[in-house]
C-alpha positions as CSV (number, residue, x, y, z in Angstrom):
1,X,18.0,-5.3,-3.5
2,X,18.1,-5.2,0.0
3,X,14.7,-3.7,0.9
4,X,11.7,-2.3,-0.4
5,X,7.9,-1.4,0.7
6,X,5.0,-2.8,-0.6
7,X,1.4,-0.2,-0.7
8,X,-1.3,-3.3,-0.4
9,X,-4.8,-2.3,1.0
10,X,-3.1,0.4,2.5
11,X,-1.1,-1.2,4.3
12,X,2.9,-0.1,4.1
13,X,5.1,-3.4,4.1
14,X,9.0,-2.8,4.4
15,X,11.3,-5.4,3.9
16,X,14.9,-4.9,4.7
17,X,17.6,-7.8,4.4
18,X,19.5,-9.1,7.5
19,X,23.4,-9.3,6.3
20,X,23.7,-12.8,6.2
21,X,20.0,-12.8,3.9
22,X,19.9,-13.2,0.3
23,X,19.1,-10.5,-1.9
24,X,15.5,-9.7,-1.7
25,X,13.2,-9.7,-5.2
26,X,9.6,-9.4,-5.0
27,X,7.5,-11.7,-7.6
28,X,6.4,-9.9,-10.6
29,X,2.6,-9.9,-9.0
30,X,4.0,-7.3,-6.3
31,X,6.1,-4.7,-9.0
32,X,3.0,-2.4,-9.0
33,X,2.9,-2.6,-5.5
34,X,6.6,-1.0,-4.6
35,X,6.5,2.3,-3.2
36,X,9.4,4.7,-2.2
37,X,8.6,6.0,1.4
38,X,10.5,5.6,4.5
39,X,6.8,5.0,6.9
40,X,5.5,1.5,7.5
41,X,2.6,0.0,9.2
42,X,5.2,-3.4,9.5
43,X,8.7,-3.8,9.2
44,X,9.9,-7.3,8.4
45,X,13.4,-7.9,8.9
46,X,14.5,-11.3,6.3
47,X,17.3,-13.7,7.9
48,X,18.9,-16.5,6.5
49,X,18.3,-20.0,7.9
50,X,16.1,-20.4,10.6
51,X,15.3,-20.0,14.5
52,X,15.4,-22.6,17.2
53,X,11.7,-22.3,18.9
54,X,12.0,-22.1,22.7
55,X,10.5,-25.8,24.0
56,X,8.1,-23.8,26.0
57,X,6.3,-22.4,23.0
58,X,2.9,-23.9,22.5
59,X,1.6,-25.3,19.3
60,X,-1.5,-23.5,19.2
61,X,-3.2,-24.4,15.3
62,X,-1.5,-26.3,12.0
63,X,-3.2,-26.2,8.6
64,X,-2.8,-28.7,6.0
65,X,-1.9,-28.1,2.5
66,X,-5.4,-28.4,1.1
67,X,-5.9,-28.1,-2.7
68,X,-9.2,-28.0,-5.0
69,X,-10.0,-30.0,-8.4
70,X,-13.5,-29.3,-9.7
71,X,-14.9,-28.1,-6.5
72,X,-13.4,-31.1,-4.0
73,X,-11.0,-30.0,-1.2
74,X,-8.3,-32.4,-1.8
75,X,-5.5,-32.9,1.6
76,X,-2.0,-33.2,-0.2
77,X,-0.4,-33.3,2.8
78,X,-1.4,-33.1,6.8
79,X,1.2,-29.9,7.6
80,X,1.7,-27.1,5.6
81,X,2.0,-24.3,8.3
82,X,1.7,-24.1,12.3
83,X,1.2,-21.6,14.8
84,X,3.1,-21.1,17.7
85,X,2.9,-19.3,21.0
86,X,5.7,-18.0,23.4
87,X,4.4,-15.2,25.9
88,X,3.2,-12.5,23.8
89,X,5.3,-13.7,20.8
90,X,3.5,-15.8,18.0
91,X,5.7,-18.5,15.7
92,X,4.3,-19.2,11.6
93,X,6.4,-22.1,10.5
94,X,5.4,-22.8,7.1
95,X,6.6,-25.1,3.9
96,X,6.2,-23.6,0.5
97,X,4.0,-25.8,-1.5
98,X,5.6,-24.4,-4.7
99,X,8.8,-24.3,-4.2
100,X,11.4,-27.3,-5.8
101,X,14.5,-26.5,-2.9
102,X,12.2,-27.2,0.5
103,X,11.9,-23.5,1.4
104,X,10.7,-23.2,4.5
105,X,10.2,-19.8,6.7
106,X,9.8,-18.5,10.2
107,X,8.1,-15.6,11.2
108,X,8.0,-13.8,14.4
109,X,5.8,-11.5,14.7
110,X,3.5,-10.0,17.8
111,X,0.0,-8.0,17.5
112,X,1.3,-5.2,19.4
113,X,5.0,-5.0,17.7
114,X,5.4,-3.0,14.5
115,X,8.4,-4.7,13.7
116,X,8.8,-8.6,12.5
117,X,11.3,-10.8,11.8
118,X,11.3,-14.0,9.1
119,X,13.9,-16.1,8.5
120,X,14.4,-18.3,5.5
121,X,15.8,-21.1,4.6
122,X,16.6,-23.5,1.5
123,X,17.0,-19.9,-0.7
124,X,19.2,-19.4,-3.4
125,X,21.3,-16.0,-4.1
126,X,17.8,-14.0,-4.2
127,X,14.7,-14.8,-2.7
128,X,11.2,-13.5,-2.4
129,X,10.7,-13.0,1.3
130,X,6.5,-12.8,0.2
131,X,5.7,-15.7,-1.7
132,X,2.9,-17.8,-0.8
133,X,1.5,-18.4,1.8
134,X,3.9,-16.1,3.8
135,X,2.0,-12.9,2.0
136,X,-1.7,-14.1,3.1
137,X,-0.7,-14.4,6.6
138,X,1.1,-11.6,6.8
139,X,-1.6,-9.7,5.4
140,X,-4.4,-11.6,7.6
141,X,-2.3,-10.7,10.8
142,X,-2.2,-7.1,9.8
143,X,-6.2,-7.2,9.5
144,X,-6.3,-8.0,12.7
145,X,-3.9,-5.6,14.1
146,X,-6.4,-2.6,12.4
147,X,-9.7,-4.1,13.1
148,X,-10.4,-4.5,9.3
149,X,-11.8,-7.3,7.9
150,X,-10.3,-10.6,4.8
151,X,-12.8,-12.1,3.1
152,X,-13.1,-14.8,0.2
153,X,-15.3,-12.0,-2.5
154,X,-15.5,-10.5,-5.4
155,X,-16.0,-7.0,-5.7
156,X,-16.6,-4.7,-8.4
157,X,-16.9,-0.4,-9.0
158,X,-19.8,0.5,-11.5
159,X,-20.5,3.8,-11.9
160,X,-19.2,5.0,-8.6
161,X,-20.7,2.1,-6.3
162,X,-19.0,-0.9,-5.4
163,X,-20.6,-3.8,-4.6
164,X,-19.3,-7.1,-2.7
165,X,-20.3,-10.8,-3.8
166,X,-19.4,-13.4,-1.3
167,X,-19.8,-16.8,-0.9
168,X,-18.0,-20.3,-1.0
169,X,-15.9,-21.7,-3.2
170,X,-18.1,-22.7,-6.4
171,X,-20.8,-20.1,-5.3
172,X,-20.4,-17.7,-8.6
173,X,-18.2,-14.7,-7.6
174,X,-16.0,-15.2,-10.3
175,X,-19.0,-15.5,-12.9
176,X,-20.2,-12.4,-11.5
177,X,-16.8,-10.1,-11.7
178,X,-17.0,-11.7,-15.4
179,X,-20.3,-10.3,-16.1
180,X,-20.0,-7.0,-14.5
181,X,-16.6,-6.4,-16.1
182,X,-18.3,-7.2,-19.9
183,X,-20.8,-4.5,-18.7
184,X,-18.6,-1.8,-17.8
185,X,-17.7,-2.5,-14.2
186,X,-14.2,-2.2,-12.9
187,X,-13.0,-5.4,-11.2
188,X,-11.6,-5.0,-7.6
189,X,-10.5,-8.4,-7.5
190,X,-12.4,-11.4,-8.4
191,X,-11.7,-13.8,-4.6
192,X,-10.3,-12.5,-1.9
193,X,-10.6,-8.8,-0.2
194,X,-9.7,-6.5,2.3
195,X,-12.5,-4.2,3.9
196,X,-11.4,-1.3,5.8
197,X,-12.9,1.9,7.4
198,X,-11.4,4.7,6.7
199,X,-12.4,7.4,8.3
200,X,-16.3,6.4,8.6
201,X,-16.3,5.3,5.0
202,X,-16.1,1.5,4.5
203,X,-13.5,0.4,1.3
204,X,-12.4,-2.6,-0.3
205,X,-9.2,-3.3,-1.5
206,X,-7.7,-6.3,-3.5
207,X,-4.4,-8.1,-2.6
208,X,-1.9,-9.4,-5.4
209,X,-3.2,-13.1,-6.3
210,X,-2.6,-13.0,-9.9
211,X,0.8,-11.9,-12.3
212,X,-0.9,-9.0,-14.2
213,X,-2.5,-7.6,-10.6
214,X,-2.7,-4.1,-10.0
215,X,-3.5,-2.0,-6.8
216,X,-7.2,-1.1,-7.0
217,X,-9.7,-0.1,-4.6
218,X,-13.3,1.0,-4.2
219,X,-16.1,2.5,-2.0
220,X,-18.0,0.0,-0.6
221,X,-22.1,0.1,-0.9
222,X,-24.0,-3.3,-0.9
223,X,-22.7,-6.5,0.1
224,X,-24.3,-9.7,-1.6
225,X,-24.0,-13.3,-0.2
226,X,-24.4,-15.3,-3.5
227,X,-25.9,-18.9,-4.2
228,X,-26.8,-20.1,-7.4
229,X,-30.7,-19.8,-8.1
230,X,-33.1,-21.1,-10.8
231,X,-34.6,-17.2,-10.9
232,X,-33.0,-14.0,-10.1
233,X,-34.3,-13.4,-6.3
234,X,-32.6,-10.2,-3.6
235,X,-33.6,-10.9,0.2
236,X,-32.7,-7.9,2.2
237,X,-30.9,-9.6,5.7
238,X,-30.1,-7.7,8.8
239,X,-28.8,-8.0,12.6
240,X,-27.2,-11.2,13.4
241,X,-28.1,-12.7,10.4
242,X,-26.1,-10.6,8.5
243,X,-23.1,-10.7,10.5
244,X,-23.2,-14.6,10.5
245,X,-23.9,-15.1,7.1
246,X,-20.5,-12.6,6.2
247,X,-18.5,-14.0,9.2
248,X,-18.9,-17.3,7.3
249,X,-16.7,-16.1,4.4
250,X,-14.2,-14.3,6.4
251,X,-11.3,-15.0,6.5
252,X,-10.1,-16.3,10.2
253,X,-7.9,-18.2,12.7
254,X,-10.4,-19.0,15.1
255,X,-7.6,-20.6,17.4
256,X,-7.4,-17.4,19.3
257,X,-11.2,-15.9,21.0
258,X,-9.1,-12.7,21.5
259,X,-8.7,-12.6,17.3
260,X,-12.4,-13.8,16.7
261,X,-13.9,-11.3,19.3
262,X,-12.7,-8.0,17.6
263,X,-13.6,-9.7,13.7
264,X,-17.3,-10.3,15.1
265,X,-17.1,-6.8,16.6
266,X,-15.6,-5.2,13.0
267,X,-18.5,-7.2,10.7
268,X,-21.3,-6.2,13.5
269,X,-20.4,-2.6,12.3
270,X,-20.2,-2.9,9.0
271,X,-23.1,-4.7,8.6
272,X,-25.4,-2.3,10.7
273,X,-23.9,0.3,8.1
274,X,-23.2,-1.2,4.6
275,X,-26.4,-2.7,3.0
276,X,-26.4,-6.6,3.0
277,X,-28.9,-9.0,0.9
278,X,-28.8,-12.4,-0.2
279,X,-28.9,-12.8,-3.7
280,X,-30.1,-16.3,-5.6
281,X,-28.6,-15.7,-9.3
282,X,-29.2,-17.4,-12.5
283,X,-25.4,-17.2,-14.2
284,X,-26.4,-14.5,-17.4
285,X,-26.0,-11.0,-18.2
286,X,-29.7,-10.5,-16.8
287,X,-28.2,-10.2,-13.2
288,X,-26.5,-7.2,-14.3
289,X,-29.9,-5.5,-15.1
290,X,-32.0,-6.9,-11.9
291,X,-29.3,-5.7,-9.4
292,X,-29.5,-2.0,-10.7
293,X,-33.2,-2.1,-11.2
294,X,-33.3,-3.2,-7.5
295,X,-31.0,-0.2,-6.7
């Protein structure tokens, strides 16, 4: 095909294939995703081979391609994608870790532009213009265009309420979507979110990670910032302590104050409205029971 929109958190994602591109496929993790409707929050227009930067743009943050075995961050490699500046343009080069032709992309994009351009190169007849990590950026950049908030959670709907776990890799929040969903719960996602206000009422969303993912969303009531515990223990947290204890599991670029300003602004609100406690856990259905006998 030669475009397509994709519905995730809300967001409207159009695609649409330059002439020279390859036909575009989304991976079988976005199918449920594809909507038919000609409004979009971004348009990204897919190109075949790549751009020549301008030697005036300014490297302003690379990543490395970081993996994790058994709880170690492991570098494979030192780049794995790179920011660039140009004026009021911005530059993502990135490799594709998984890929076996040395993809590599381009994106140029701008936080006040609603329309992007990516080019690609090392594709074959079809491509997938949003395979990883080119859908987490995008989606990170469109956070911060709308003041909403990424974060590394789980987060589940039971009986009506949602609640948030968050914490660091290792910290429990897949245990915890694991023993909400054998009690009932509906799973939101089980590691990474998107929290948005909507119109005064704060929602979480997931984004596609897994094959079998489906678009799901929830009300958000309680956030909890996990650790593992040798008793089941809820410590109510407010003010700044709140908002640093959730700004630590955000999701963020912190090359750019202008990026980091509004995120501290966005958690500062949602945390003086959305309930937020520390919870130490012992890893057993029990948890299930003290959080709704502490509700």
């Amino acid at each position: 095909m030669k475009d397509y929109t994709l519905k995730i958190a809300g967001y409207n994602i159009r695609f649409e294939a330059s002439e020279e591109s390859p036909e575009l496929i989304p991976s079988e993790r976005f199918l449920r995703n594809i909507i038919q409707t000609p409004d979009y929050d971004i348009l990204i227009r897919v190109h075949h081979g790549t751009l020549k930067l301008s030697e005036e743009a300014d490297r302003v943050f690379i990543a490395p391609y970081i993996i994790e075995v058994k709880g170690m961050k492991i570098k494979q490699r030192d780049h794995f994608w790179s920011v660039y500046k140009h004026h009021s343009d911005l530059y993502i080069f990135t490799n594709f870790p998984d890929s076996s032709h040395g993809k590599k992309a381009l994106l140029k994009f701008s936080l006040t532009l609603r329309e992007w351009d990516l080019w690609l190169e090392g594709t074959g007849e079809i491509t997938d213009p949003f395979e990883y990590p080119v859908d987490s950026l995008v989606l990170y950049y469109l956070t911060v265009i709308h003041s909403d908030i990424m974060i590394h959670a789980s987060g589940v709907n039971y009986a009506g309420n949602g609640y948030l776990f968050s914490g660091a890799s290792g910290k429990g929040k897949t245990t915890l979507a694991e023993l909400w969903e054998d009690s009932g719960a509906k799973v939101i996602h089980d590691d990474r979110l998107i929290l948005r206000n909507i119109n005064g009422t704060y929602r979480m969303f997931n984004t596609p990670v897994y094959r079998d993912d489906e678009p799901r969303e929830s009300p958000l009531n309680k956030i909890f910032i996990i650790e593992h515990g040798t008793e089941n223990k809820i410590i109510p947290v407010k003010g700044a302590t709140a908002v640093t204890l959730v700004m630590a599991n955000c999701i963020q670029q912190n090359w750019d104050p202008e990026v980091i300003a509004p995120l501290l602004g966005s958690v500062s609100t949602m945390c003086s409205m959305i309930p937020t406690v520390k919870l130490f856990f012992r890893p057993e259905r029990r948890i299930i029971d003290y959080i709704l006998e502490y509700e």
